[in-house]
C-alpha positions as CSV (number, residue, x, y, z in Angstrom):
1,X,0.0,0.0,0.0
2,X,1.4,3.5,-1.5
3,X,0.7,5.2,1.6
4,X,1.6,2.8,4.8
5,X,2.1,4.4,7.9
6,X,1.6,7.9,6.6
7,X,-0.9,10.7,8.3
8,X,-3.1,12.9,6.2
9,X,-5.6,15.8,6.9
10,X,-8.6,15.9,4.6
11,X,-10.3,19.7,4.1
12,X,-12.9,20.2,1.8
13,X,-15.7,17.5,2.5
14,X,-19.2,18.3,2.8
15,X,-20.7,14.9,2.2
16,X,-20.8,11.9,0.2
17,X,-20.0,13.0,-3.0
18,X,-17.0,15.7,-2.3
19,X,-14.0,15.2,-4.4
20,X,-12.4,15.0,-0.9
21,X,-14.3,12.0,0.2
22,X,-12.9,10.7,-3.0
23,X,-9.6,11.4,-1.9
24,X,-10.0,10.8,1.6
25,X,-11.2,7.0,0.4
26,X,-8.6,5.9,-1.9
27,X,-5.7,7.5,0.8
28,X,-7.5,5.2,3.3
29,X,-7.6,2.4,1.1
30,X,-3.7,2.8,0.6
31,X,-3.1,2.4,4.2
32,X,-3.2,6.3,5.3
33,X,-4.5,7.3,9.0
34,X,-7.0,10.0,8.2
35,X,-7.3,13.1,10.2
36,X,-10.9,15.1,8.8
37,X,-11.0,19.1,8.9
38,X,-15.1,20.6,8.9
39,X,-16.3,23.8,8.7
40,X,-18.7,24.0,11.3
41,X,-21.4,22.3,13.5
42,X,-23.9,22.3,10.9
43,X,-22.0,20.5,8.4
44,X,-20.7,17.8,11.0
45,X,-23.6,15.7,10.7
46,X,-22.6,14.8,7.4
47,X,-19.2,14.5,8.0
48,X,-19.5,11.8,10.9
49,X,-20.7,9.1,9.1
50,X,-18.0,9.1,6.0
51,X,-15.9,9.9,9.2
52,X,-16.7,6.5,10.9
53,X,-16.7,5.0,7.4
54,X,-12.6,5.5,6.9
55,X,-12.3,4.7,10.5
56,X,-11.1,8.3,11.4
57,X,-11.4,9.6,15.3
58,X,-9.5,12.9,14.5
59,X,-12.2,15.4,13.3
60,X,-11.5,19.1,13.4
61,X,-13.1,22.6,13.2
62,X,-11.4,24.5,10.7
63,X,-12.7,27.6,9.5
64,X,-9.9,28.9,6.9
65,X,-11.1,32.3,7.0
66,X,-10.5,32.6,10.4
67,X,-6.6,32.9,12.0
68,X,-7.6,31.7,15.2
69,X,-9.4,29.0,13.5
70,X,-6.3,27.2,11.9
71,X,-4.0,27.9,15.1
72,X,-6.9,25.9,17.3
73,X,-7.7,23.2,15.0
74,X,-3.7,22.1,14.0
75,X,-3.1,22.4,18.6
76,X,-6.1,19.9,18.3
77,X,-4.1,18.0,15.5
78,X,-1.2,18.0,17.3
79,X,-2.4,16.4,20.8
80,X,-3.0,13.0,18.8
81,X,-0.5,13.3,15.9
82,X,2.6,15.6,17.0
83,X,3.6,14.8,13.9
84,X,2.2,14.0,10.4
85,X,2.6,13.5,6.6
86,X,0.1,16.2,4.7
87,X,-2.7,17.5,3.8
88,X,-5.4,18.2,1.0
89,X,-6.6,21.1,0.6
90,X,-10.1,20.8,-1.2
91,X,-11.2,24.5,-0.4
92,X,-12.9,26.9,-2.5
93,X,-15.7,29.5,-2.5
94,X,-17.0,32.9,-4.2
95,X,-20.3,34.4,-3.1
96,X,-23.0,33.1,-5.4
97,X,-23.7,36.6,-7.0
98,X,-20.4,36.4,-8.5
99,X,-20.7,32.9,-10.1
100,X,-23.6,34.1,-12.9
101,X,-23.4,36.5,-15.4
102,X,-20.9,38.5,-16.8
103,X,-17.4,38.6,-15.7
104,X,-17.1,42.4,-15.4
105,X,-20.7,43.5,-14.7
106,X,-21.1,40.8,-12.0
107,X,-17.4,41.3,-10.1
108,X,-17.1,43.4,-6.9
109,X,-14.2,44.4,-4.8
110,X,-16.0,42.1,-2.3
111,X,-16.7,39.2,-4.3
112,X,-13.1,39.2,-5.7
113,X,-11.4,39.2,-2.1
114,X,-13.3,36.9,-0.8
115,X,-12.7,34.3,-3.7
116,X,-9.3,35.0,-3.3
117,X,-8.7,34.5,0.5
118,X,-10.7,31.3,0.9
119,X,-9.8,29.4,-2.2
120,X,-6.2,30.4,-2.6
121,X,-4.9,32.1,0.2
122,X,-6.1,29.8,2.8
123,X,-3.6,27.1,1.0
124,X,-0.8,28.9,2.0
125,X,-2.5,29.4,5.7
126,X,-2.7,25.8,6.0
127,X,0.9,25.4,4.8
128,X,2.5,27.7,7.6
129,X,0.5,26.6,10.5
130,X,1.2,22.8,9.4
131,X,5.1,23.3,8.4
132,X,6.5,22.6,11.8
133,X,4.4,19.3,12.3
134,X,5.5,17.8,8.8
135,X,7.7,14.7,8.7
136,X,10.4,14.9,6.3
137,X,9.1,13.6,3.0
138,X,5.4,15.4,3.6
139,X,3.1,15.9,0.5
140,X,0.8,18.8,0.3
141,X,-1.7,18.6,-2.4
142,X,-4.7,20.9,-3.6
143,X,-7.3,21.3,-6.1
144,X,-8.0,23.6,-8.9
145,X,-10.0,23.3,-12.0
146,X,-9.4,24.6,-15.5
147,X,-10.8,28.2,-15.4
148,X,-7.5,28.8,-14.1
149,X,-5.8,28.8,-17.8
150,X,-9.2,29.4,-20.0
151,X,-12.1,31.3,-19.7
152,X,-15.4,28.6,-18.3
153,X,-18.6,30.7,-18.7
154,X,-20.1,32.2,-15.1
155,X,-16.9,30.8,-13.4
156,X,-16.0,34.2,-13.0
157,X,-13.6,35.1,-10.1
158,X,-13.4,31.9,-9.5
159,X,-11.3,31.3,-12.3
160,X,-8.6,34.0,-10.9
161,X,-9.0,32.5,-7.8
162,X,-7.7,29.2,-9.2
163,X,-5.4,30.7,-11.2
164,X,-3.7,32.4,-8.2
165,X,-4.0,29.4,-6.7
166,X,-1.6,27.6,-8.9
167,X,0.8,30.0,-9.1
168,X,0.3,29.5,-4.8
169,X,1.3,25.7,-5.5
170,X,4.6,26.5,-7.2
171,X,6.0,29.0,-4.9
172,X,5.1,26.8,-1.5
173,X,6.9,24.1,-3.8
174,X,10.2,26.4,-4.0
175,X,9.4,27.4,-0.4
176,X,9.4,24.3,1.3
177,X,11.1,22.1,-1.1
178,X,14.4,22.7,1.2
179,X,12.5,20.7,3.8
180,X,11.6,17.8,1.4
181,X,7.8,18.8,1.4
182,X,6.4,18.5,-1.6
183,X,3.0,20.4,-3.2
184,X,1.1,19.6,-6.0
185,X,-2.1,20.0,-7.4
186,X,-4.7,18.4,-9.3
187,X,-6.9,20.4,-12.0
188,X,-9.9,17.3,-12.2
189,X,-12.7,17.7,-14.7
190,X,-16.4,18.9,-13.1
191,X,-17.8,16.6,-11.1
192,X,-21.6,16.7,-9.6
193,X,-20.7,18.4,-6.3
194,X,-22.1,20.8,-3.7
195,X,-19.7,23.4,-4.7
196,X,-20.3,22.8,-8.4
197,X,-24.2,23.3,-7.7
198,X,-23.1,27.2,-7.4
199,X,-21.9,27.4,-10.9
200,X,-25.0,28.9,-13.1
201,X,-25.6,26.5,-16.1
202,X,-23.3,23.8,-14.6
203,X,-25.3,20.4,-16.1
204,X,-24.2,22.1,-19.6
205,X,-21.1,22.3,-18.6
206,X,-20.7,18.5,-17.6
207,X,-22.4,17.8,-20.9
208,X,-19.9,20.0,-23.5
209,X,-16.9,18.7,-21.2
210,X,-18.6,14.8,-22.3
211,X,-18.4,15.9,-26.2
212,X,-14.9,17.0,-26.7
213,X,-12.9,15.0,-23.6
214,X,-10.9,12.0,-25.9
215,X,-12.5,9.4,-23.2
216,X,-16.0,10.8,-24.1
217,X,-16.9,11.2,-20.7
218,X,-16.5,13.2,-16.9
219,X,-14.3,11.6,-14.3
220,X,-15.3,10.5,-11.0
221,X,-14.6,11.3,-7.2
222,X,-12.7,7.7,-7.4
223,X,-10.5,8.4,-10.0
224,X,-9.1,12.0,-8.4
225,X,-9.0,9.6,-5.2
226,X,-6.4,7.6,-6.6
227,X,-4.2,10.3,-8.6
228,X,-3.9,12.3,-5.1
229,X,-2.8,9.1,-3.6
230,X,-0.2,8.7,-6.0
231,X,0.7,12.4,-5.9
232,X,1.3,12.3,-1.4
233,X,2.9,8.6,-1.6
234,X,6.7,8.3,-1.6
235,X,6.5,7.2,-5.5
236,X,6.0,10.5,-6.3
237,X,8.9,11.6,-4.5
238,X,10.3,13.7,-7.3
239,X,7.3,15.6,-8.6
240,X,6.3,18.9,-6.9
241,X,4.8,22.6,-8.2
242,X,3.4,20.4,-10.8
243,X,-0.5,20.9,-12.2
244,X,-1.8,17.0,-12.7
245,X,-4.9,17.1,-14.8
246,X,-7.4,14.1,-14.4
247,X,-10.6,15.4,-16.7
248,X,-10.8,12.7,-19.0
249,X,-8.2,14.4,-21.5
250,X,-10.3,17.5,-21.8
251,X,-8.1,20.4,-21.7
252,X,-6.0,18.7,-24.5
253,X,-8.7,19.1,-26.9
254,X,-9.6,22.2,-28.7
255,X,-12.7,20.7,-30.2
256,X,-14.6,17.1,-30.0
257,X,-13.1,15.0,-32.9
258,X,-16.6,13.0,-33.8
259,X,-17.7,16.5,-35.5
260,X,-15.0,15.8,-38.0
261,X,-14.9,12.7,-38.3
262,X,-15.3,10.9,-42.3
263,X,-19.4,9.7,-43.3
């Protein structure tokens, strides 16, 4: 098992179907103990049961745009595991106002900070409150999404958000590369989640991203499960500030092939 012995804190889940349940699943099945960051009472009732489903006893409140917040929650962390291997940071969020319409009528000074802090800044939070728990060898890994590099209709700030974000992954990669900690992240293709559901016109999207991906089809929670694995285990020792794309081959393609193809 990739991940033997090895200690991981999942952000990001909000129930069943989060990309980081995904991830939190397949890092169990490879022999990671998993440690699970929520938001807030209201979504731990969700949480518990995937919780007592990956056998996990470490759950934490973790509100990312709060400084107190991350200090309390990585003291919690630390009375059970003085030490660990990672985390995933599955974290992002614009106000909904900001996620229709267009990009320049729709974006405030508001709306754009707030995008920013929580989806990208908070990675770098996470990174500097963690650092002096880490083990050596220690992957940190995050998740972005291809509005980062091309426009995606009524992604909006969201988009610069990401984008920011992966610049974010390449300089904590130079930054804390001297300490053998690695960070990665992994653009996957839309997937049917709560965060998703905020995206106006998102069940189009998932249907154009099915006519021009090369696999003709979206990827599941399962499959980003297994590439973050791979990415935090040792035999991915020598890859970090890298941008892994699991979306079916989508952003390869300019347009679907089958239009073109001969009667």
């Amino acid at each position: 098992m990739m991940l033997k012995g090895k200690k991981f804190l999942i952000t990001g889940i909000a129930n069943k179907y989060s990309i980081a349940t995904g991830i939190a699943t397949a890092m169990k099945e490879q022999g990671a103990e998993i440690a699970i960051a929520y938001q807030n009472q209201r979504l731990l009732k969700n949480i518990k049961p995937i919780a007592d489903k990956l056998n996990s006893s470490l759950l934490v409140e973790l509100d990312v745009s709060c400084d107190m917040s991350i200090e309390n929650a990585f003291e919690a962390i630390s009375i059970k595991w003085p030490k660990f291997d990672g985390f995933v940071h599955s974290i992002g969020f614009a106000p909904a106002d900001q996620l229709k319409g267009n990009f320049v009528d729709v974006t405030t000074r508001e709306g754009f900070q707030i995008a920013h802090d929580i989806s990208s800044y908070s990675f770098t939070a996470l990174a500097k409150a963690a650092k002096p728990m880490l083990n050596d060898s220690s992957a940190l890994l995050t998740l972005t999404y291809l509005g980062a590099v091309q426009t995606i209709p009524n992604y909006n700030v969201m988009g610069l958000a990401k984008a920011s974000l992966e610049a974010n992954t390449r300089f904590l990669a130079a930054s804390m590369g001297s300490d053998n900690v690695r960070v990665n992240a992994i653009s996957a293709g839309p997937i049917k989640t709560l965060a998703a559901s905020g995206v106006k016109n998102f069940r189009k999207m998932l249907s154009q991203h099915s006519a021009r991906a090369p696999l003709g089809r979206t990827v599941t929670i399962e499959e980003v499960g297994n590439v973050a694995a791979f990415l935090c285990s040792d035999y991915a020792s020598g890859i970090t500030g890298e941008i892994t794309y699991v979306d079916a081959g989508f952003n390869t393609a300019a347009m679907p092939l089958n239009d073109f193809s001969e009667d």
